[in-house]
TORMILO-265138 format. One record per residue (C-alpha): x, y, z. Coordinates in steps of 0.5 Angstrom, whole numbers. Each point is the difference from the previous one (the first is absolute). Example, Ala and Ser with C-alpha at 12.3 -4.5 7.8 and 13.67 -1.06 7.14 Angstrom:
<recs>
+-------+-------+-------+
:    px :    py :    pz :
+-------+-------+-------+
:    25 :    -9 :    16 :
:     2 :     7 :    -2 :
+-------+-------+-------+
</recs>
This chain:
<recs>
+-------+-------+-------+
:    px :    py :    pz :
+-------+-------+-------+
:     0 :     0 :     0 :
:     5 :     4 :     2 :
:     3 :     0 :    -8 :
:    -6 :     1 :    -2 :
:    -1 :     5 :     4 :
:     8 :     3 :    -2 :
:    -2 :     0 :    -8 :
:    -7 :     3 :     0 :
:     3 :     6 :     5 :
:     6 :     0 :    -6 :
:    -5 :     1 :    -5 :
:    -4 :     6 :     3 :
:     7 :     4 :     1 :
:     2 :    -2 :    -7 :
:    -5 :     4 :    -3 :
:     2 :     7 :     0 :
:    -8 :     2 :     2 :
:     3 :    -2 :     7 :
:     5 :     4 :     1 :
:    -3 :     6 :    -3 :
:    -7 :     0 :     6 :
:     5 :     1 :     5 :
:     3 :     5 :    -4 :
:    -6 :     4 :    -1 :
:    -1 :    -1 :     8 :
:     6 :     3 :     2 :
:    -1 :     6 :    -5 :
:    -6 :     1 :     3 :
:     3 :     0 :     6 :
:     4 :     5 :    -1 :
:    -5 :     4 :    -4 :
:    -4 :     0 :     6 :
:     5 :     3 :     4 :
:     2 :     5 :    -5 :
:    -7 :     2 :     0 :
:    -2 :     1 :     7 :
:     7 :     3 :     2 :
:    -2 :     6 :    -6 :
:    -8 :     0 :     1 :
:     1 :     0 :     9 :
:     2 :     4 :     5 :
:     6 :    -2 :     4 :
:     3 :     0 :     7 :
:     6 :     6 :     0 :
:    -1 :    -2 :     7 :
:     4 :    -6 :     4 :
:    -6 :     0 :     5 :
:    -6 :    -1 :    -4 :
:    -5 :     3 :     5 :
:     5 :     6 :     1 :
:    -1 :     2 :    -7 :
:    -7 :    -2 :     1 :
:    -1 :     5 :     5 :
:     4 :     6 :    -4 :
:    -6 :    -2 :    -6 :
:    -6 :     0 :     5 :
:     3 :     8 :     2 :
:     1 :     2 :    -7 :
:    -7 :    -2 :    -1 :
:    -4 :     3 :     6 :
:     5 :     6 :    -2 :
:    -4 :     0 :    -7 :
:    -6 :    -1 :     3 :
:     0 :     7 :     4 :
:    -1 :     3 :    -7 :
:    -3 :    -5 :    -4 :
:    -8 :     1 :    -2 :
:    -5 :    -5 :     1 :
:    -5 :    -3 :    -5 :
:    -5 :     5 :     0 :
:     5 :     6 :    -2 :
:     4 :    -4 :    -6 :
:    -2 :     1 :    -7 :
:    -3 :    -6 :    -4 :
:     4 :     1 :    -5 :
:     6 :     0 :     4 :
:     3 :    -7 :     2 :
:     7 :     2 :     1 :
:    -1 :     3 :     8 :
:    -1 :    -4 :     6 :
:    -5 :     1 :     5 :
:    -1 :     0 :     7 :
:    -4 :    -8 :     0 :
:     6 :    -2 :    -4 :
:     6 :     2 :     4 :
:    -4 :    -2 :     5 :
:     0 :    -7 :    -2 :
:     7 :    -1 :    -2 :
:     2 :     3 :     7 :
:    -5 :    -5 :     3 :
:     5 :    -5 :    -5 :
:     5 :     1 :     3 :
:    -1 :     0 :     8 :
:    -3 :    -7 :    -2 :
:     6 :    -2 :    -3 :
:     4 :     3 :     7 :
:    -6 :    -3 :     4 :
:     0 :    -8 :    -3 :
:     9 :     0 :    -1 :
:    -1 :     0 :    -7 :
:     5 :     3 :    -6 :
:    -5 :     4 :    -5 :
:     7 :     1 :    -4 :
:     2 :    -6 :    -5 :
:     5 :    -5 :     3 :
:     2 :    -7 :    -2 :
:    -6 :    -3 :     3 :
:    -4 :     3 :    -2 :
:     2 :     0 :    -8 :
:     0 :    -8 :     1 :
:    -7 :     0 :     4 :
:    -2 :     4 :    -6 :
:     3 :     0 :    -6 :
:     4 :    -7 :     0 :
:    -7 :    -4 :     3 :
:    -4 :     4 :    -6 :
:     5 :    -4 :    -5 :
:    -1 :    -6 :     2 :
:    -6 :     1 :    -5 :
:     5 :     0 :    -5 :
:     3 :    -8 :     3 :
:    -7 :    -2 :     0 :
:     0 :     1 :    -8 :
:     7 :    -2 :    -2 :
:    -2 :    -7 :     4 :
:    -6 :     0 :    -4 :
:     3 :     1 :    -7 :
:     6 :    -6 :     3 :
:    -5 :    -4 :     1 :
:    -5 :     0 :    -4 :
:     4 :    -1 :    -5 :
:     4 :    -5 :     3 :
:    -3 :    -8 :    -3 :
:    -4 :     4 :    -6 :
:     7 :     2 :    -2 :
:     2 :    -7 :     0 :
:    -6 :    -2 :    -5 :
:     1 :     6 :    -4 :
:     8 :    -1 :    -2 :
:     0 :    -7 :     0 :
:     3 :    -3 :     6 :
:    -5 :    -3 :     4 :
:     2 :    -7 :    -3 :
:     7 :     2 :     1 :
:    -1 :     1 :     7 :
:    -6 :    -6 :     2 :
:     5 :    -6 :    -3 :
:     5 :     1 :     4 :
:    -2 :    -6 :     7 :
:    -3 :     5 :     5 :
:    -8 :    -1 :     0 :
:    -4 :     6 :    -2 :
:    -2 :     2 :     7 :
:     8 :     1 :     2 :
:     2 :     4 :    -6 :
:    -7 :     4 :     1 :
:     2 :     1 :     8 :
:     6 :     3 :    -2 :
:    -2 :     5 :    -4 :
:    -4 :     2 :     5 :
:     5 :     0 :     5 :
:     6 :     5 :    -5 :
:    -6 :     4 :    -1 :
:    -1 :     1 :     8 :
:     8 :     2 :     1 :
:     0 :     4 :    -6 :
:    -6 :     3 :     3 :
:     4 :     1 :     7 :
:     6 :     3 :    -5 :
:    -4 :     5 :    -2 :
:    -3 :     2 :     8 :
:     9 :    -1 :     2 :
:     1 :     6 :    -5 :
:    -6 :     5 :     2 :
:     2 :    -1 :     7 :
:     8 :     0 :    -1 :
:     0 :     4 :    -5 :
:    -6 :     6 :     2 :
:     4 :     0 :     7 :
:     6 :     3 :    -3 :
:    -3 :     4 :    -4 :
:    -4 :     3 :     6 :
:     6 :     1 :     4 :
:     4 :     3 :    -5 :
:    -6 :     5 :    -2 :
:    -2 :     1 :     7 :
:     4 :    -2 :     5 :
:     0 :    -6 :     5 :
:    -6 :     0 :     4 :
:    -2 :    -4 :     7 :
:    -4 :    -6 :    -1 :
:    -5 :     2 :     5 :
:    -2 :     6 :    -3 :
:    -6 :     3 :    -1 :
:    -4 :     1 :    -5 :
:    -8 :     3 :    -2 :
:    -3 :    -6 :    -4 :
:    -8 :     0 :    -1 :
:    -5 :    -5 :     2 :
:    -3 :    -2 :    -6 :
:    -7 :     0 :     3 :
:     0 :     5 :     5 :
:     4 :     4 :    -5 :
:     4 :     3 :     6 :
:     7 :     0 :     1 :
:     3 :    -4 :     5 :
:     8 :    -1 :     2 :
:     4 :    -5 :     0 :
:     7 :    -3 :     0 :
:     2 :     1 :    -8 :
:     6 :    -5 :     0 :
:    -5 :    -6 :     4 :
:    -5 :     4 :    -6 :
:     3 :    -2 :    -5 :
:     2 :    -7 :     1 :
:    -7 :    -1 :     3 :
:    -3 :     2 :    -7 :
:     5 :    -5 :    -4 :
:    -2 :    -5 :     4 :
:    -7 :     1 :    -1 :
:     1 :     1 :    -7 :
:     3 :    -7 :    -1 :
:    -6 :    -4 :    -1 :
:    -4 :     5 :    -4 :
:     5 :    -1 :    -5 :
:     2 :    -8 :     1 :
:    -8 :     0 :    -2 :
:     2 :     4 :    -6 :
:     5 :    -4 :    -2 :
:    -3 :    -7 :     1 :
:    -6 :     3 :    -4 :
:     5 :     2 :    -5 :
:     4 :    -6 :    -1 :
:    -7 :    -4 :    -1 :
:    -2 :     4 :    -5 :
:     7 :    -1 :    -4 :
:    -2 :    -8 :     2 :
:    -6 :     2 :    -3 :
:     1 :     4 :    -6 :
:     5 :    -3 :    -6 :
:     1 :     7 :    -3 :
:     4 :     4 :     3 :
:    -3 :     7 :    -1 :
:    -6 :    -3 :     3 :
:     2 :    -3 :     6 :
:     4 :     7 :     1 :
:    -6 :     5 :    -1 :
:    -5 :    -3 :     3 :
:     5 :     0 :     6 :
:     1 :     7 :     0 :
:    -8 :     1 :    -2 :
:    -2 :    -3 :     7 :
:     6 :     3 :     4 :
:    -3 :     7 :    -2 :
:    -7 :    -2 :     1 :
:     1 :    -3 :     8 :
:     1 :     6 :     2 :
:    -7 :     4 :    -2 :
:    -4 :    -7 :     1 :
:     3 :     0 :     7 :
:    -3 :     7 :     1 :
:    -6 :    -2 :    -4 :
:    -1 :    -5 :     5 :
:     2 :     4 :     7 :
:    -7 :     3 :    -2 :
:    -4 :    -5 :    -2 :
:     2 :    -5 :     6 :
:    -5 :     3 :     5 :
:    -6 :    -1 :    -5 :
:     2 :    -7 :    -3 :
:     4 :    -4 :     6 :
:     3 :    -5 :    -6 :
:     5 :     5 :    -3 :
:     4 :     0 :     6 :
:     2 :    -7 :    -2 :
:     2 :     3 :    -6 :
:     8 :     1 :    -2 :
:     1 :     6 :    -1 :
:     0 :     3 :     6 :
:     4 :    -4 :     3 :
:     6 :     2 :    -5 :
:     2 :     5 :     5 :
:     2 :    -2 :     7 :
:     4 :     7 :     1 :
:    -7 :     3 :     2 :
:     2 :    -4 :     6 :
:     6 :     4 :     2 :
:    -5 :     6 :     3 :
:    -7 :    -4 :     1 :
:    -2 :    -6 :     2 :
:    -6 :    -2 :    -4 :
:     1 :     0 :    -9 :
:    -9 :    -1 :     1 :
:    -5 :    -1 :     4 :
:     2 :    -5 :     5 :
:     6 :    -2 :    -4 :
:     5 :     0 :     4 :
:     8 :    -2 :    -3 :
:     1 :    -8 :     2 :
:    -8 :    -1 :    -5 :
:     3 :     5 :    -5 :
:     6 :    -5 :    -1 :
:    -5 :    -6 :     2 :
:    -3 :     3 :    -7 :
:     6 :     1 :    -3 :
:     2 :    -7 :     1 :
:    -6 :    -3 :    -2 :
:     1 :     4 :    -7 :
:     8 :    -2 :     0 :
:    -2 :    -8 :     1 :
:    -5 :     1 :    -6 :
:     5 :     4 :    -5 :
:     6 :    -6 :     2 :
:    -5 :    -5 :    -2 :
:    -3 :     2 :    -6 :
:     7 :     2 :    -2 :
:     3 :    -7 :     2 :
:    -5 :    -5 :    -3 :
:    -1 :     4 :    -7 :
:     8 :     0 :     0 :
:     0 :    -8 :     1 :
:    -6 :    -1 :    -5 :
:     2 :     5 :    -5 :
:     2 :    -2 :    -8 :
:     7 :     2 :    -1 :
:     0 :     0 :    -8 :
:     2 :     6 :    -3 :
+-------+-------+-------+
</recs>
């Protein structure tokens, strides 16, 4: 198995593609850093709540003079009134009472931008893999592959394992990629620092650790995308045409994510969506609540979803064993 295995991982990396998603990771890796150092306002300071407090004393200085709502023309967007002064310092006072850095640290780039591009790793290991099996029909190798004295069942396993590595490959470089980056950009930053996320359903802000935040997401990610990945490698079982396999992949990708929302409405009045697999995708909403539905904790999320992986795997492993390989 191990041989296979080593095989089937020498394939994905001969392939230039490979190479090329973790190219385009790391260069958005270092666009995002770019951009967000140009576009936000940056600590001066090297204690952040003093540069806090010297913000909250510009602004009640520039409150003194400012006008109110009332007093400002319609056509005039340019003056900041009172109320939103106002709102800013109350911002920042916030941020002094709660011990959180309002300024972009390395944290708080990764807690946004770098838990952002794993939507980038979702789609790469879709294409991988929804092209893994139908590739091997469409270029003619697949008899190549089945004469060798390993039963199918095997060498269908251990695809699936290269694509899995190849999967954690690609999480390796956004997180050791994307922590050097933060640093270089942004400087190193204590693990335990907090940062302001919101609640997706009370929409509030909360604090948080923004080191132990990012993992945490990570590892709530883990079985939304082992879920799309074992989809998309039925479909590549499913499917001899390459093309296909690839672009129903990436269809259904893109389709979970407004199916999900679709069914977080529709949950309350038909009890029977809440078995459905799209919610489920996105176990990261368990970072910050405790519920993804009505009365649908984290461990019937993942009994759901685990349900819907036995199904994928049957389906993907009995058609490979029963399938014709004439080409």
């Amino acid at each position: 198995m191990i041989g296979l295995v080593q095989n089937e991982l020498i394939k994905i990396f001969e392939k230039k593609m490979s190479w090329i998603f973790a190219i385009i990771l790391i260069i958005a890796l270092v666009g995002t850093a770019v951009l967000e150092l140009k576009t936000s306002t940056q600590q001066t300071e090297d204690d952040w709540k003093v540069q806090v407090q010297t913000e909250i004393d510009q602004l009640e200085k520039e409150m003194e003079k400012a006008p109110s709502y009332e007093d400002i023309p319609e056509d005039d967007y340019k003056t900041k009134a009172k109320e939103d002064i106002q709102a800013e310092i109350d911002s920042f006072n916030g941020n002094l009472n709660d011990n959180v850095n309002p300024y972009t640290t390395s944290w708080s780039y990764l807690d946004y931008y770098g838990i952002a591009l794993k939507s980038l790793i979702t789609l790469f290991v879709v294409i991988v893999c929804a092209g893994n099996i139908s590739s091997e029909f469409s270029d003619g190798t697949i008899k190549q592959l089945l004469i060798r004295p390993h039963r199918r069942w095997a060498i269908l396993l251990s695809k699936y394992i290269a694509l899995l590595i190849y999967s954690a490959f690609l999480i390796a470089v956004l997180i050791g990629i994307g922590y050097l980056v933060s640093i270089a950009f942004f400087g190193i930053d204590d693990f335990s620092g907090k940062l302001s996320v919101q609640n997706p359903t009370t929409f509030e802000m909360e604090a948080v650790a923004g080191g132990a935040y990012f993992f945490q997401s990570l590892l709530y990610y883990l079985p939304g995308l082992i879920m799309v990945l074992t989809l998309a490698f039925m479909l590549s079982t499913l499917f001899k045409n390459q093309a296909i396999a690839v672009g129903i992949g990436v269809f259904v990708l893109f389709f979970s994510s407004t199916a999900g929302a679709l069914i977080v409405g529709f949950s309350e009045k038909y009890t029977w969506t809440k078995a459905l697999i799209f919610p489920h995708l996105d176990q990261t909403v368990f970072v910050v609540q405790d519920k993804i539905l009505e009365n649908i904790t984290m461990p019937m999320s993942l009994g759901i979803l685990g349900i819907y992986y036995l199904i994928f795997m049957f389906i993907t492993f009995f058609f490979f064993q029963k399938r014709d390989i004439s080409i």
